[in-house]
N, CA, C and O of each residue as an XYZ file, in Angstrom:
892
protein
N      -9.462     10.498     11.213
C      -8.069     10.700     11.616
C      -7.780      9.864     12.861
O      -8.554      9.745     13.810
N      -6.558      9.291     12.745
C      -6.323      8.274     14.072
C      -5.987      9.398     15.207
O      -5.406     10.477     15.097
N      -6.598      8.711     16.402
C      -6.357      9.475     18.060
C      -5.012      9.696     17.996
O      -4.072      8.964     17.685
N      -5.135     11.588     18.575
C      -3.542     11.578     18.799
C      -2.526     11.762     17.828
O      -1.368     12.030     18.145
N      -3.014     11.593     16.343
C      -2.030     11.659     15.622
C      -1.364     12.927     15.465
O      -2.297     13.563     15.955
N      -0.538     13.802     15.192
C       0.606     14.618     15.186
C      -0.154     15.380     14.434
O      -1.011     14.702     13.867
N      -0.217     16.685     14.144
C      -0.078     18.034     13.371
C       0.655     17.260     11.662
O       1.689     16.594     11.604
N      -0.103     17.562     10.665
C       0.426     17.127      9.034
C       1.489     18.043      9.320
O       2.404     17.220      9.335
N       2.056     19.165      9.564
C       3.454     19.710      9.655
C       4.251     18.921     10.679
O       5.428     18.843     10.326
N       4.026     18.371     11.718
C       4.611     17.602     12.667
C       5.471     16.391     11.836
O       6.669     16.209     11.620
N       4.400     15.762     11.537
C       4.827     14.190     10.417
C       5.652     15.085      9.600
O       6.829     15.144      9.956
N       5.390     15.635      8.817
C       5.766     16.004      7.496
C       7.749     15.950      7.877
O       8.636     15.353      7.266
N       7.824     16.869      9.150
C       9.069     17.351      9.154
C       9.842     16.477      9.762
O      11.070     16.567      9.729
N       9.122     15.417     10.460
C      10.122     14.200     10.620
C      10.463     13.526      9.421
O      10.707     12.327      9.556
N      10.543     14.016      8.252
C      11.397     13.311      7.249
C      12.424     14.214      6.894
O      13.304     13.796      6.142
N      12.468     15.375      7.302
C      13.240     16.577      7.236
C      13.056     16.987      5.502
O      13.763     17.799      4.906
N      12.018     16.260      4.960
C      11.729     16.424      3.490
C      12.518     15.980      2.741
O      12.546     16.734      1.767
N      13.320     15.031      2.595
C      14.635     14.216      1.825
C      15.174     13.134      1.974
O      15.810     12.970      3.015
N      15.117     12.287      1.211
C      15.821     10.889      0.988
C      17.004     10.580      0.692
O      17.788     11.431      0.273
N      17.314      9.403      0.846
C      18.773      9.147      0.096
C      18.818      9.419     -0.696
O      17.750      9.294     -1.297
N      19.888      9.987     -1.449
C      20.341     10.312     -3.026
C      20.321      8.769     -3.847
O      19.980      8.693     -5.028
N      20.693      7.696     -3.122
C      20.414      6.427     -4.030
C      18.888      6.266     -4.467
O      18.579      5.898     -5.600
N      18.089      6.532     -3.609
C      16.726      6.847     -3.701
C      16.119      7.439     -5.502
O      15.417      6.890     -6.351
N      17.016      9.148     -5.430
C      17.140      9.518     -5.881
C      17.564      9.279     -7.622
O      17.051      9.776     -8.624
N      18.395      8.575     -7.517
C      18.912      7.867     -8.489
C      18.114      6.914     -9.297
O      17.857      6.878    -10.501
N      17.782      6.126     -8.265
C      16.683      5.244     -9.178
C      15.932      5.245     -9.580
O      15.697      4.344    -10.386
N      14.902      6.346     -9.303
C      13.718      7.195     -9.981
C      14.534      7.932    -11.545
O      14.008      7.760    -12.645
N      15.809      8.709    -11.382
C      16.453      9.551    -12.374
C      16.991      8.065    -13.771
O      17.145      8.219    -14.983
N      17.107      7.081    -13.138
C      17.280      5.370    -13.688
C      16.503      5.447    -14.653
O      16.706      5.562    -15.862
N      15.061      5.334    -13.691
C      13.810      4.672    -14.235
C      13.732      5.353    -15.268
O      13.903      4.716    -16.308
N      13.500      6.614    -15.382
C      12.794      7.314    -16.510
C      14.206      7.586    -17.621
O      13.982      7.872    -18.797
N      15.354      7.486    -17.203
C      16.129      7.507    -18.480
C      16.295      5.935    -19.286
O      16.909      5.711    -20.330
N      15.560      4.996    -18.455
C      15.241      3.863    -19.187
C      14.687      3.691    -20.336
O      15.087      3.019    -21.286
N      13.095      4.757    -20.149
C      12.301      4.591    -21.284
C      12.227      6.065    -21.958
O      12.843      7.124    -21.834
N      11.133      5.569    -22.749
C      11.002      6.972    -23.820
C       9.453      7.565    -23.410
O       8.330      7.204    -23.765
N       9.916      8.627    -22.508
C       8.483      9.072    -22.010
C       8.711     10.986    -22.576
O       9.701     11.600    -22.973
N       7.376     11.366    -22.365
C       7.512     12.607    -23.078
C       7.513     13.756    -21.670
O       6.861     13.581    -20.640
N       8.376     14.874    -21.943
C       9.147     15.424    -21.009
C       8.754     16.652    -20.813
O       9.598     17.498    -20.519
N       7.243     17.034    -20.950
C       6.837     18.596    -20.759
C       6.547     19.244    -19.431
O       7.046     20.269    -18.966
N       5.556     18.365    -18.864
C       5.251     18.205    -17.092
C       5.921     17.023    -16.522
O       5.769     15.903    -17.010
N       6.872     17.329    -15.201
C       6.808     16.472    -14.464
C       5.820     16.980    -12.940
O       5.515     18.152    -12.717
N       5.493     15.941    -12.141
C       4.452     16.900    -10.879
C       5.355     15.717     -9.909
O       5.334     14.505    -10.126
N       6.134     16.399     -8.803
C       6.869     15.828     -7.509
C       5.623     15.444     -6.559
O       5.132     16.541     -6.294
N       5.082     14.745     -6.100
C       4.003     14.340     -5.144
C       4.820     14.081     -4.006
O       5.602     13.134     -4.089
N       4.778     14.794     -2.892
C       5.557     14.779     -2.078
C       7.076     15.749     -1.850
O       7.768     15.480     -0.868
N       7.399     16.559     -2.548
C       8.350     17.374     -3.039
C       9.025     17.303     -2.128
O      10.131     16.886     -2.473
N       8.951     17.521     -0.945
C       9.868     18.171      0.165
C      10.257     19.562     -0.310
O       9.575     20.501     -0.719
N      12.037     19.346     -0.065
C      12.869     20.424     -0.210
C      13.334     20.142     -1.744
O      14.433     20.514     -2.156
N      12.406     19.461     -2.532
C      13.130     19.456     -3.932
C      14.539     18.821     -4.619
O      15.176     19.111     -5.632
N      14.701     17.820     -3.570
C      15.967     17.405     -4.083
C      15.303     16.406     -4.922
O      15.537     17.503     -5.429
N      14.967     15.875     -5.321
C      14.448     15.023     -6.889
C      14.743     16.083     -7.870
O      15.508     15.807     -8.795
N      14.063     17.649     -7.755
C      14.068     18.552     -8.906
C      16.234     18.738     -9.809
O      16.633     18.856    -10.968
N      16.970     18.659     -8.407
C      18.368     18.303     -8.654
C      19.136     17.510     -9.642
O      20.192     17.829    -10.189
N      18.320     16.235     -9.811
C      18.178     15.055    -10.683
C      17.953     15.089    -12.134
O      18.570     14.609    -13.084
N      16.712     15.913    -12.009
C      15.476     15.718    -13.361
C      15.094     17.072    -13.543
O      14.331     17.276    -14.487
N      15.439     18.020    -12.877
C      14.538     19.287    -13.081
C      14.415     19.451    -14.747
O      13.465     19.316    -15.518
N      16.010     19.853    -14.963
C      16.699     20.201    -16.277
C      16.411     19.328    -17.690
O      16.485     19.790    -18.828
N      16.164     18.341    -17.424
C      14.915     17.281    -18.381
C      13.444     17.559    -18.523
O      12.808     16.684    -19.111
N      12.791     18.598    -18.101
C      11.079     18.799    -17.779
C      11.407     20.366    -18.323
O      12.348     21.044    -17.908
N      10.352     20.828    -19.422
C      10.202     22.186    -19.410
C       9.673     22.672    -17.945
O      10.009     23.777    -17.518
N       8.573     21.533    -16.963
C       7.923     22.593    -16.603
C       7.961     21.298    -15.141
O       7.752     20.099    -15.327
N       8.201     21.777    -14.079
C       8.362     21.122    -12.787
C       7.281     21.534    -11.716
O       7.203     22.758    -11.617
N       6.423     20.838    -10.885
C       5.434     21.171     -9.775
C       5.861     20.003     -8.849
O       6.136     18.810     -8.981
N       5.800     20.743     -8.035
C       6.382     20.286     -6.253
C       4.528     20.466     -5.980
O       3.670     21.173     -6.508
N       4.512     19.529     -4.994
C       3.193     19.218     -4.051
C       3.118     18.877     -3.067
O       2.575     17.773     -3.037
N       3.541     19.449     -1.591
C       3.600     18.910     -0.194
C       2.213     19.276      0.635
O       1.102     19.706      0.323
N       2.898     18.861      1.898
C       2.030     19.399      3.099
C       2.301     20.228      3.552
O       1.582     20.538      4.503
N       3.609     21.268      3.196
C       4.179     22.173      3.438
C       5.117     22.391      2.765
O       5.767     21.471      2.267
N       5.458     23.865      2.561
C       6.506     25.011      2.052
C       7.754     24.383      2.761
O       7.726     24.311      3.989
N       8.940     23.884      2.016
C       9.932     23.757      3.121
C      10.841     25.104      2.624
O      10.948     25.306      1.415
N      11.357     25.830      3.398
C      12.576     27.100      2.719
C      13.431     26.542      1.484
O      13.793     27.062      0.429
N      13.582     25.449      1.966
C      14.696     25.364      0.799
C      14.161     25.129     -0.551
O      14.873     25.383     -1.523
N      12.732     24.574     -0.727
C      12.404     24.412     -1.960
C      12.998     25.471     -3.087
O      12.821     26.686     -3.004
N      13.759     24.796     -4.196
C      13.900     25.743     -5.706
C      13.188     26.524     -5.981
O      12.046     26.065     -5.948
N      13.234     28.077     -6.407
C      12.380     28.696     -6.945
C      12.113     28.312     -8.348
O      11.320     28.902     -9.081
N      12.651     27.536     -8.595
C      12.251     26.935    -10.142
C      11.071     25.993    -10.276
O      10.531     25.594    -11.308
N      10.700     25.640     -8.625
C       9.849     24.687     -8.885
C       8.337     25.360     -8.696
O       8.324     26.226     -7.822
N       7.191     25.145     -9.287
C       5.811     25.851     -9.255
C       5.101     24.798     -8.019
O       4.728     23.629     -8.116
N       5.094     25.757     -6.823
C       5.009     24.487     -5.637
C       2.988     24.816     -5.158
O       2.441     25.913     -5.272
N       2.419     23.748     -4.743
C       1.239     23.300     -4.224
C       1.230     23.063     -2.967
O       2.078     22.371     -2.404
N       0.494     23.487     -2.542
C       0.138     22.662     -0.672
C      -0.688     22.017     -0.823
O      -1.820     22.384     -1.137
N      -0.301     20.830     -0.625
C      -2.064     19.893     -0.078
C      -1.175     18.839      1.008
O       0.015     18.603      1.215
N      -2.518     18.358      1.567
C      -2.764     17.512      2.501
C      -2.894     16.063      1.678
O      -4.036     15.995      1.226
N      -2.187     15.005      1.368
C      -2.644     13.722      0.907
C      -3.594     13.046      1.682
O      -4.303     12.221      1.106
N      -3.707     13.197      2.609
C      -4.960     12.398      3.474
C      -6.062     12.979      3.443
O      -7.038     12.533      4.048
N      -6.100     14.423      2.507
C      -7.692     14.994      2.478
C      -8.336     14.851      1.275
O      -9.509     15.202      1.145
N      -7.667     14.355      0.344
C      -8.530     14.378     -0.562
C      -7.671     14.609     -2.174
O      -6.487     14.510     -2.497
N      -8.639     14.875     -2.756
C      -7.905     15.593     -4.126
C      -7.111     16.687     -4.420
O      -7.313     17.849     -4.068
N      -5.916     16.125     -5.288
C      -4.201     17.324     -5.004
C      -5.605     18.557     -6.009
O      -6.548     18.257     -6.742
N      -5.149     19.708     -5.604
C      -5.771     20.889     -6.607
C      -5.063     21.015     -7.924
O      -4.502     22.109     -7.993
N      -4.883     20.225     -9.061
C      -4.256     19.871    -10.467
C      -5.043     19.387    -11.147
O      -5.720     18.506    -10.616
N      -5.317     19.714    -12.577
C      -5.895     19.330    -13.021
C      -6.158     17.723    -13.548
O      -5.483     16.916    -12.908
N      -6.759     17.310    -14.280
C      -6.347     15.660    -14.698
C      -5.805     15.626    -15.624
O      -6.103     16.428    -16.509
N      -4.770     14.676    -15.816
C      -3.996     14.250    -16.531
C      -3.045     15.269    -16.894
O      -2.473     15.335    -17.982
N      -2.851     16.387    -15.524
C      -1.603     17.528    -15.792
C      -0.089     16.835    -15.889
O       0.783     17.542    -16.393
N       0.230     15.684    -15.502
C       1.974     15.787    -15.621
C       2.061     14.288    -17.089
O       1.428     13.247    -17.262
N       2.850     14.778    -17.609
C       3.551     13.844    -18.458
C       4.360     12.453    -17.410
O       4.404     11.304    -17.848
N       4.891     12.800    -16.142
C       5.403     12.013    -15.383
C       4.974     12.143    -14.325
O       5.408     13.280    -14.148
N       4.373     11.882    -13.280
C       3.943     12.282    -11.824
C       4.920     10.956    -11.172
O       5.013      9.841    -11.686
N       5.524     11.369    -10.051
C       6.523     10.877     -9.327
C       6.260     11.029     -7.970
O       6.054     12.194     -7.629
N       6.189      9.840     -6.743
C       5.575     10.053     -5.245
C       7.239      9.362     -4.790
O       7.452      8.185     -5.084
N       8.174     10.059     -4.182
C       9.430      9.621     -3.851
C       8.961      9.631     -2.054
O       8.446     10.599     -1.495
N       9.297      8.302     -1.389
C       8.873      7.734     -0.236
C       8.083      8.599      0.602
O       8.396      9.171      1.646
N       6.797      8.588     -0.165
C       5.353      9.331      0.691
C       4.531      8.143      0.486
O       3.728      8.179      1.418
N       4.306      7.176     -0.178
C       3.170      6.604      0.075
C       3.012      6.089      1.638
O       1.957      6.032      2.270
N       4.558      5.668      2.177
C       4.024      4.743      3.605
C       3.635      5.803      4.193
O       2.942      5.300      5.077
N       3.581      6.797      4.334
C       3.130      7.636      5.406
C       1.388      8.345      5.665
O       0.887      9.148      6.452
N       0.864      7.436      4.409
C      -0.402      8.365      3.926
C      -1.182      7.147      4.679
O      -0.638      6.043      4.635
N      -2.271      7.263      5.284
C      -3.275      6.835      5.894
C      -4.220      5.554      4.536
O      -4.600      4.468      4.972
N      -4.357      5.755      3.673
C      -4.983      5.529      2.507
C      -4.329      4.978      1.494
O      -5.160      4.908      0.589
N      -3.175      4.485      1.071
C      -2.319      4.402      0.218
C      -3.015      3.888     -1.296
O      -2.422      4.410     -2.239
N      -4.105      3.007     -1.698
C      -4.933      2.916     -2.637
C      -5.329      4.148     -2.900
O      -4.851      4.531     -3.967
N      -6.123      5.075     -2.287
C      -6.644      6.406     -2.981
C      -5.936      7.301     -3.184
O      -6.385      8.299     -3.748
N      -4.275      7.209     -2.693
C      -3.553      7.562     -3.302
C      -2.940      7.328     -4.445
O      -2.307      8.215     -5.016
N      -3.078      5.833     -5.022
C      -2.619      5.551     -6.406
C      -3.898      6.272     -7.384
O      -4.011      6.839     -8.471
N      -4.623      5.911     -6.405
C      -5.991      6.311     -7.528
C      -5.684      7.810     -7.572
O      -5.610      8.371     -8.665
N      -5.536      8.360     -6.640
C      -4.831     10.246     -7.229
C      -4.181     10.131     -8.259
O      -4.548     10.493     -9.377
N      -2.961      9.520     -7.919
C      -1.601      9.609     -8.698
C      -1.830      9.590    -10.119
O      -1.301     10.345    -10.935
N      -2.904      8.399    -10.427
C      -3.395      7.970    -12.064
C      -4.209      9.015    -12.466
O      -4.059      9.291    -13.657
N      -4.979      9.655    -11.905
C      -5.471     10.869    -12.317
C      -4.566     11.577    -13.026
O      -4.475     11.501    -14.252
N      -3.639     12.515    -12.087
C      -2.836     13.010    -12.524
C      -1.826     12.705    -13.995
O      -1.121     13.302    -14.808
N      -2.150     11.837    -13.779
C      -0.967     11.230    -15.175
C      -1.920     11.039    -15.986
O      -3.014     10.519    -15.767
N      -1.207     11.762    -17.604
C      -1.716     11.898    -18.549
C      -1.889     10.961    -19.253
O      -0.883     10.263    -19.127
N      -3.063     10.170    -20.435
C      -3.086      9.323    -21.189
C      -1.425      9.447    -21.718
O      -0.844     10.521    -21.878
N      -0.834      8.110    -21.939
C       0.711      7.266    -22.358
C       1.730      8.307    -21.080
O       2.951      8.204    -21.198
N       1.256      9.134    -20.073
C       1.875      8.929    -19.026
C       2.533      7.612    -18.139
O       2.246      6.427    -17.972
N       3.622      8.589    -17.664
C       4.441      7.517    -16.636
C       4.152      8.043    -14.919
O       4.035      9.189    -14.485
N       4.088      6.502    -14.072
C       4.004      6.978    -12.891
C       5.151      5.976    -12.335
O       5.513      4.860    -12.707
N       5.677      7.051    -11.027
C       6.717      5.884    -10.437
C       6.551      6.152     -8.984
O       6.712      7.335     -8.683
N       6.388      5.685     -8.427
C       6.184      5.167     -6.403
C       7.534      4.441     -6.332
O       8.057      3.552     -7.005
N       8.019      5.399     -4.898
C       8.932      4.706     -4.500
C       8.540      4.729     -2.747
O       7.796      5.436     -2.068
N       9.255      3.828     -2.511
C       8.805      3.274     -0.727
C       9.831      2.192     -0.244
O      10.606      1.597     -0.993
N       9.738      2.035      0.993
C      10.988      1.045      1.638
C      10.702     -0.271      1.242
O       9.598     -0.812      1.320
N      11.869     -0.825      0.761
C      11.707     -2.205      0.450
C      11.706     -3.564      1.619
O      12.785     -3.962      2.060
N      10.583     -4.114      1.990
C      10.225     -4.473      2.773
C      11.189     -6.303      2.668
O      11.469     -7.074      3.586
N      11.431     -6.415      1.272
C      11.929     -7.989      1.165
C      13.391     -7.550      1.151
O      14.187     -7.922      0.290
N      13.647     -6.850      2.019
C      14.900     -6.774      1.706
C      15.746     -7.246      3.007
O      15.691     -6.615      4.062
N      16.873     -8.915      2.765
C      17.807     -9.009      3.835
C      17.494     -8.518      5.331
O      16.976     -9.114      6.275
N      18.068     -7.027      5.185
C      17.913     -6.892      6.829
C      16.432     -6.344      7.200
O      16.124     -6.403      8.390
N      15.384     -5.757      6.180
C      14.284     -5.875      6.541
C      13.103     -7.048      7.405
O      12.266     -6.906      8.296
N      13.736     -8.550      6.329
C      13.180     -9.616      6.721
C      13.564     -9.955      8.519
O      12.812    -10.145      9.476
N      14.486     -9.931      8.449
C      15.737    -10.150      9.722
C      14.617     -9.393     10.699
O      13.736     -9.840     11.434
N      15.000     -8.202     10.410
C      13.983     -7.164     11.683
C      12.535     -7.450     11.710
O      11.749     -6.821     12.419
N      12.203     -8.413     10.921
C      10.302     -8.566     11.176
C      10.793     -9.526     12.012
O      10.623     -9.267     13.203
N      11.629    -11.075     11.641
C      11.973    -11.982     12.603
C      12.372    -11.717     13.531
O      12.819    -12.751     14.026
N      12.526    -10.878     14.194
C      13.286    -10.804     15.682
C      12.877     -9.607     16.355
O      13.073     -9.582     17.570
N      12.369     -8.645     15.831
C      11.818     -7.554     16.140
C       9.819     -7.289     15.659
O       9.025     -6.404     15.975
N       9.718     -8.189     15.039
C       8.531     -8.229     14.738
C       7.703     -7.344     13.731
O       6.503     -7.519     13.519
N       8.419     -6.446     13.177
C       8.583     -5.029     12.689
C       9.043     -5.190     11.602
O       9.958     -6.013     11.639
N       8.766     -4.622     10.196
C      10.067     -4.271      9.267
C      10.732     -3.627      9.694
O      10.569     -3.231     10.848
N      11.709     -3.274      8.976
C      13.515     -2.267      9.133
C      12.499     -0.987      9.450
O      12.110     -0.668     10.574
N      12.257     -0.516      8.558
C      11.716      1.362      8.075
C      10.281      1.313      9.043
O       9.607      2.335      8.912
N       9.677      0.229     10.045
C       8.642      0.528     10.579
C       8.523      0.350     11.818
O       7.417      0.165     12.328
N       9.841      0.382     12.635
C       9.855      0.306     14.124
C       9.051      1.497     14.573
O       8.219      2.198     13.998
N       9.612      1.503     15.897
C       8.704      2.715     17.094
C       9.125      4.051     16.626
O       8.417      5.055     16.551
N      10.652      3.900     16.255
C      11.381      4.833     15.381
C      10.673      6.054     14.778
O      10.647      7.248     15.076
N      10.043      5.217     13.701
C       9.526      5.513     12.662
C       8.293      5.765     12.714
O       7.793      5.983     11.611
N       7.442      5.830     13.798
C       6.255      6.075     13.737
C       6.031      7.412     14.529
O       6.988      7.751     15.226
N       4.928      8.226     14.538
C       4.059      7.816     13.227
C       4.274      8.270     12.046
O       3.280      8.156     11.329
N       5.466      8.895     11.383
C       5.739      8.871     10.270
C       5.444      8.170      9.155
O       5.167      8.642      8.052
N       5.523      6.794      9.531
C       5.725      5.624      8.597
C       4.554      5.119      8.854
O       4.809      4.312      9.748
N       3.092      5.054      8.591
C       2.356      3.834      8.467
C       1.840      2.679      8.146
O       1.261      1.813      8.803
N       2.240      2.825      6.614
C       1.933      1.578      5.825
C       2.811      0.897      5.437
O       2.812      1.038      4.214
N       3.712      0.114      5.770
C       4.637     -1.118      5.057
C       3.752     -1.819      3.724
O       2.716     -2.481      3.654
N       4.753     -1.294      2.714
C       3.488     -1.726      1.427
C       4.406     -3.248      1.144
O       5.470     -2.731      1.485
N       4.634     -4.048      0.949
C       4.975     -5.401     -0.087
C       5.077     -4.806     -1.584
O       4.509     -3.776     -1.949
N       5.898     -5.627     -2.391
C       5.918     -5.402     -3.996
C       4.470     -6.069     -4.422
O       3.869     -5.654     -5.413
N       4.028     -6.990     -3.709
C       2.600     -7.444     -4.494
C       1.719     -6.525     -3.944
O       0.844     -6.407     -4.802
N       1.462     -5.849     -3.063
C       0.676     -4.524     -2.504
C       0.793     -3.721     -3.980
O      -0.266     -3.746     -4.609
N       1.999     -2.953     -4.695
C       2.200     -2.056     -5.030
C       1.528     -2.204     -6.798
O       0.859     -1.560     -7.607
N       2.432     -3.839     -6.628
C       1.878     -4.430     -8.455
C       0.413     -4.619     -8.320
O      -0.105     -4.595     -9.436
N      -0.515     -4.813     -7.288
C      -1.881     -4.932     -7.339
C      -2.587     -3.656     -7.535
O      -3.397     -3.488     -8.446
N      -2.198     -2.553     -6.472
C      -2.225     -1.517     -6.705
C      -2.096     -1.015     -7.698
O      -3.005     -0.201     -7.534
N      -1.566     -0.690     -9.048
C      -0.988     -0.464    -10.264
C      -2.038     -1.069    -10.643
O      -2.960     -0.353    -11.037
N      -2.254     -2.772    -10.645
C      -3.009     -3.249    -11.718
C      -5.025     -2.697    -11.740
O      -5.895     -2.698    -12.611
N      -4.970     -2.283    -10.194
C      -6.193     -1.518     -9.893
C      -6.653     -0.231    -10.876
O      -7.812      0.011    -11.213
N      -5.667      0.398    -11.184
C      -5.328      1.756    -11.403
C      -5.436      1.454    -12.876
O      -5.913      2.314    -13.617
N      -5.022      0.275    -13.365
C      -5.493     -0.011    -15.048
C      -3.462      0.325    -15.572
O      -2.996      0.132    -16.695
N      -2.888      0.707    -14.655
C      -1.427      0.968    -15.581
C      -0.934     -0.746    -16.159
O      -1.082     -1.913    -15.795
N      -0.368     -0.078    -17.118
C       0.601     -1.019    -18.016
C       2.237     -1.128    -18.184
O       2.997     -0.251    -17.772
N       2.478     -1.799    -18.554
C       4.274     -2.057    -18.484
C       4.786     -1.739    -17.008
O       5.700     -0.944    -16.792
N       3.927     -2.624    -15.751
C       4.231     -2.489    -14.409
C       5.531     -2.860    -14.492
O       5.838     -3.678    -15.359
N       6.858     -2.158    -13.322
C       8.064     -2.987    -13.076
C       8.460     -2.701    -11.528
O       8.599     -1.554    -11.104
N       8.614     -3.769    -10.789
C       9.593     -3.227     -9.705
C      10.933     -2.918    -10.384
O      11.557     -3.288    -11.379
N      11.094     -1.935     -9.213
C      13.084     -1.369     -9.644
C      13.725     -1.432     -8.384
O      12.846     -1.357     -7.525
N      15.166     -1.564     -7.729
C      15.306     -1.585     -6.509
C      16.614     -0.681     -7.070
O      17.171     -0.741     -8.166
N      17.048      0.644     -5.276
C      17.822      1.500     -5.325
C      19.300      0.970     -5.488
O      20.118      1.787     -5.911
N      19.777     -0.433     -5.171
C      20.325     -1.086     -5.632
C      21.447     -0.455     -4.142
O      22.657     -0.571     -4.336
N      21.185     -0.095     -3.345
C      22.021      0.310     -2.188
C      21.277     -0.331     -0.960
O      20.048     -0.258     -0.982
N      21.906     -0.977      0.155
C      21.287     -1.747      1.577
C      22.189     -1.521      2.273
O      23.384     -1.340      2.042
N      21.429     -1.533      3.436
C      22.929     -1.712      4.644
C      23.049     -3.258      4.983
O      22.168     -4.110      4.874
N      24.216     -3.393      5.374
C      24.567     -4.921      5.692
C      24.315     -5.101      7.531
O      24.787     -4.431      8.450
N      23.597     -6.015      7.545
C      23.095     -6.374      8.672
C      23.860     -5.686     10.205
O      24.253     -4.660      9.649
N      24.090     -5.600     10.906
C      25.054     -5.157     12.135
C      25.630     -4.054     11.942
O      26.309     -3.621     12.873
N      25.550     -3.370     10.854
C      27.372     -2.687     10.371
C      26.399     -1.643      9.996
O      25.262     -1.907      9.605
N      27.011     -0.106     10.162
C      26.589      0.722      9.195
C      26.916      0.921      7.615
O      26.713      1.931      6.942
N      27.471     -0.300      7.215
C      28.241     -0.061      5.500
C      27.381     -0.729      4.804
O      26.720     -1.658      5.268
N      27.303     -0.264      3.472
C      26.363     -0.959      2.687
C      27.289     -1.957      1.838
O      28.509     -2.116      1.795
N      26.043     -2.658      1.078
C      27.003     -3.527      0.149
C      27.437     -3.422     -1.104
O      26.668     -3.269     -2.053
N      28.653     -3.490     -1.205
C      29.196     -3.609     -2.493
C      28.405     -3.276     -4.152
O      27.698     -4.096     -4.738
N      28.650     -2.290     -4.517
C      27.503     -2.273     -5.833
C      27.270     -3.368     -6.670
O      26.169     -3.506     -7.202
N      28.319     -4.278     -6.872
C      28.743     -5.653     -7.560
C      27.565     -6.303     -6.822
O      26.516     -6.285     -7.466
N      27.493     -7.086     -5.160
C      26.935     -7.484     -4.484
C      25.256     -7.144     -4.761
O      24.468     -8.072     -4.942
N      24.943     -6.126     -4.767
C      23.420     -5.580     -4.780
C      23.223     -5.549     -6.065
O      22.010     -5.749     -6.126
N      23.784     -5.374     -7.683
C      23.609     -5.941     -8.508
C      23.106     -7.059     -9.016
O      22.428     -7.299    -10.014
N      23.754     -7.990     -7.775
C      23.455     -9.192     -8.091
C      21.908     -9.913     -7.733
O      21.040    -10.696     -8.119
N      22.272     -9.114     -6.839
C      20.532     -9.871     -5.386
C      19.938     -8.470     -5.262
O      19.504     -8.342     -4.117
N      19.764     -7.454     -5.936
C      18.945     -6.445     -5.842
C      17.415     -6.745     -4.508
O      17.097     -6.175     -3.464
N      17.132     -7.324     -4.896
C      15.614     -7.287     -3.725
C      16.324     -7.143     -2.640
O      16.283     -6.136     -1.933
N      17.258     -8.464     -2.359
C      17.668     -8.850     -0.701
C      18.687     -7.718     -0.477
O      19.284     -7.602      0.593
N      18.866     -6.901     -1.504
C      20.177     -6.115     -1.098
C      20.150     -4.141     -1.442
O      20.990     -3.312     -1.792
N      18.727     -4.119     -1.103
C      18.349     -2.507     -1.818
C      17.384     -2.345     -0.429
O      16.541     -3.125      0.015
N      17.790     -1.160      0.030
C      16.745     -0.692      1.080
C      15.699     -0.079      0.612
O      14.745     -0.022      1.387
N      15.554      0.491     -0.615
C      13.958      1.012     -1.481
C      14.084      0.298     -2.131
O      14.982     -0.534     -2.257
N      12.759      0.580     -2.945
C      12.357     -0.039     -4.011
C      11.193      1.085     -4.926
O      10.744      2.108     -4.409
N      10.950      0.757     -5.949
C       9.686      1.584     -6.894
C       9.386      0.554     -8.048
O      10.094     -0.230     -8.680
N       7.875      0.917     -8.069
C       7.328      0.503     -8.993
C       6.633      1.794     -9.879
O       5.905      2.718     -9.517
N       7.294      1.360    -11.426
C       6.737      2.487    -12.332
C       5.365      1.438    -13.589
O       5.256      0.253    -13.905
N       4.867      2.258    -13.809
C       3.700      1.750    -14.968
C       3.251      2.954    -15.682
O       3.302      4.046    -15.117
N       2.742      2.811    -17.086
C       1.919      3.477    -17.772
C       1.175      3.714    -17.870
O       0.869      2.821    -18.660
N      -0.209      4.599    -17.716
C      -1.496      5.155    -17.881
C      -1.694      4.653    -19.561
O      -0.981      5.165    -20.424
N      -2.514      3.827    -19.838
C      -3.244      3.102    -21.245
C      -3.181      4.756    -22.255
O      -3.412      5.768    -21.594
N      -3.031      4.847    -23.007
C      -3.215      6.388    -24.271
C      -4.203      5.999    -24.503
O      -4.918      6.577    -25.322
């Protein structure tokens, strides 16, 4: 464990357990893209369950997995405590039809033995999808040039945020893990440089990387 680092409830609650709803969206995207089978989904990272908002109602059967109970979690959801930096989630293998990590990987000490969890979890012709800050993005690049930093990894952000992953981090990662039909996806929402407004949906349509503040990469577990 790094010197000094914070209480796992400390970190945890500087995310207040919730993302953007665009966030949100693009994970709820991804999987109405393809034809995946809909019995288990497992939230890696759950928070307060706002993903379950999205997708619950598509999954007979929903599991939340944090570092903590937040109150607000759904009672609909069948929730887990673990620690990602200790080790193995307590689930069996290959329990979710979909296992989903909505912006927890930068924060995990380990982020490889976390994919290598994640693929566990996912069942042979399972789907997995990671989502995390998109690092090539416009005003991300901007803030490494002049600030030295990505956007999502200033002083801000720490120690919340540790790992700034890259899309070739994530597609290598994946290809480690043995998944198939790898894709980046971007939330298709950014803020525009100076300004608190984002850009135009037309605009980020167009230039998605340079113009999406997340991003995810989903792949298949081989059947």
């Amino acid at each position: 464990m790094i010197a000094n680092m914070p209480k796992l409830e400390t970190r945890a609650r500087l995310s207040r357990g919730t993302s953007s709803p665009a966030i949100y969206q693009m994970v709820a995207r991804s999987i109405s893209m393809r034809e995946m089978q809909k019995d288990v989904l497992i939230d890696i990272g759950c928070g307060v369950g706002q993903l379950w908002h999205y997708l619950g109602g598509q999954f007979a059967k929903y599991i939340g997995v944090d570092g903590i109970l937040y109150e607000d979690l759904p009672r609909e959801i069948e929730f887990h405590c673990h620690d990602f930096d200790s080790g193995r989630v307590p689930l069996a293998n290959g329990a979710g039809d979909v296992v989903v990590a909505v912006e927890t990987v930068e924060h995990l000490e380990n982020p490889r033995a976390f994919f290598r969890e994640l693929r566990r979890l996912v069942r042979p012709g399972g789907w997995l999808i990671v989502t995390t800050p998109n690092q090539l993005s416009f005003l991300s690049i901007l803030t490494l040039v002049f600030k030295q930093r990505f956007n999502a990894f200033q002083d801000v952000h720490y120690p919340a945020h540790l790992n700034a992953l890259l899309e070739v981090d994530l597609r290598r990662m994946a290809a480690e893990c043995g998944l198939e039909d790898v894709t980046i996806e971007y939330s298709r929402q950014g803020r525009i440089v100076f300004t608190p407004r984002h850009y135009p949906e037309f605009v980020a349509k167009m230039f998605p990387r340079l113009c999406s503040d997340n991003l995810l990469v989903v792949g298949r577990r081989p059947g």
